[in-house]
Structures are given as C-alpha cells and as structure tokens.
N, C-alpha and C positions, 0 to 999 in steps of 0.2 A: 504494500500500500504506500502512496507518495502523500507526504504530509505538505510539503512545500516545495515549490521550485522556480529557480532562475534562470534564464538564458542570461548569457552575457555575451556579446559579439567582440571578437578579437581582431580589430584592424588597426591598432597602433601600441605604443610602449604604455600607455597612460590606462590604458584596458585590460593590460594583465596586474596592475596595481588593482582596478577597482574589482575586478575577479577575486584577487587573492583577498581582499581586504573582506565583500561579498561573503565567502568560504570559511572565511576564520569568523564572522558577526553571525551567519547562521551555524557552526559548531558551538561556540560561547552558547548562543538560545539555546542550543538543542541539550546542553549538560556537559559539554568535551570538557576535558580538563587543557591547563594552555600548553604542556607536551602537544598534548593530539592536535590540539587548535593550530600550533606551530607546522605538527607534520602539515596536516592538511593545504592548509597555507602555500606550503613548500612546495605540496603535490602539484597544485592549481597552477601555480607561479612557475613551473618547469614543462607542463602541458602548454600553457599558453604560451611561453616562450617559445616553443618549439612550434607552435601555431603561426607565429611571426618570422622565424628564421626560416622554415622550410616550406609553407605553404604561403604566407602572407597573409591570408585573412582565415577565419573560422569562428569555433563558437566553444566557450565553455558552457554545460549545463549541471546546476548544483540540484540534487535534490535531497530533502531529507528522506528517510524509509521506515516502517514498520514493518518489523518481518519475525515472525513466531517470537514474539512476545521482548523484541529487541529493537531498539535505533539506530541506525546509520546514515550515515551521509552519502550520497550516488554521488559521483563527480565523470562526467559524459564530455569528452574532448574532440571534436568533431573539425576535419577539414574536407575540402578538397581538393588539397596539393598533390605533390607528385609520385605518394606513396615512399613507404621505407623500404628501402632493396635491402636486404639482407637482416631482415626482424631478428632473426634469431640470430645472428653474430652481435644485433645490439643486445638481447635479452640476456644473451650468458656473458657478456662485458666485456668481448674477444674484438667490436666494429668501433675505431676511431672515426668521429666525422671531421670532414677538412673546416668546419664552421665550430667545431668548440670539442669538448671531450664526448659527447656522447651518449652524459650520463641524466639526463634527463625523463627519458622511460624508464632506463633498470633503476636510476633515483626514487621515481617516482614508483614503482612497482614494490621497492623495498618499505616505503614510508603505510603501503595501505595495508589492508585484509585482504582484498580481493583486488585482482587486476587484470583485464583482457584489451589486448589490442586486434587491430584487424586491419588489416593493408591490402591497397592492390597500387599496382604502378598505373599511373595517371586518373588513379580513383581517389585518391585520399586516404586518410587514416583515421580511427575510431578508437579512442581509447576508452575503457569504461573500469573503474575503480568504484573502491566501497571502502569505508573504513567504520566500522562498529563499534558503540557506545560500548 
C-alpha cells in the first residue's frame, strides 16, 4: 500500500538538492532515525546525480509503503538515457566510469534493503530501492 508520494523531475544541479532534501523530510515524518534519514538522503543524491551525468534529464519518485504490518520508503529513479552497458561489472564494483568512480548504484545498492535496477541500451534505466523502518 503507498501512503504518500513525490515525483521530482531531475533536469539541473538544484533538483537533486530538492530531491534529496524531499527524501530525508519525508523519512524524518515517516519515524527514520537521522542514520537512515542520512543513508537515504545519500541514496536519492547518487541516483539523481547519475540522472544528470548520464542521461541528463529524468525523474526521482519517493514513496512511503505499508507492507505486512511495516514502513518503508520506495525511492523509483527513472531515465531515459542511454542505458548502462555492462550492469553487472558496475554491481560487483569491477566497471570504472571515464565521468567519476562509479560508485553510485553499488553506493546506492549498499545504503538500502532492497535494490533492483533494469537497463536497456538506448532505453534508459530504472532503478527501484526500498529501505525499511
């Protein structure tokens, strides 16, 4: 069940501030302590970035969750850029990118509960996390 949710559109530097800042105000409501408030934060701020370096525009979407008798946060990172060739050399922490270190999915992959990405070349990329109260 989705209690609440944001879109936030990611087309300059100023939009992954309000994103992240969005992400840490609704963890704070939802009960996070500021560890998690921080990861989270972190997560959103490394998804978007990667939203601006590689695709240029796209969308964050926050939502809180209800699920068997627990809360979580959904965080849904949506582009359509030029997809990531080689997912899995970034997932296992083996793929340098020539634009920074790299580590902003397996960053962001370590900070949550759940994390699924989904690529296609010239389709974009999907990333969808969860972190649990």
């Amino acid at each position: 069940m989705t209690l609440d949710a944001s879109v936030l559109d990611i087309l300059q530097e100023t939009d992954i501030v309000a994103a992240r800042s969005r992400g840490k105000e609704l963890a704070r409501a939802m009960g996070f302590g500021m560890v998690d408030q921080t990861r989270i934060a972190t997560g959103i701020s490394e998804l978007a970035r990667n939203i601006l370096q590689y695709a240029r525009k796209g969308r964050i979407q926050l939502r809180s969750l209800s699920e068997s008798g627990r809360a979580g946060l959904e965080i849904v990172a949506e582009d359509e850029g030029p997809g990531i060739p080689h997912i899995n050399a970034v997932l296992d922490g083996t793929a340098r990118s020539p634009r920074g270190l790299g580590l902003g999915i397996l960053g962001t992959r370590r900070l949550m509960d759940e994390f699924e990405v989904r690529t296609e070349a010239g389709q974009g990329t999907r990333v969808r996390c969860v972190k649990w109260l």
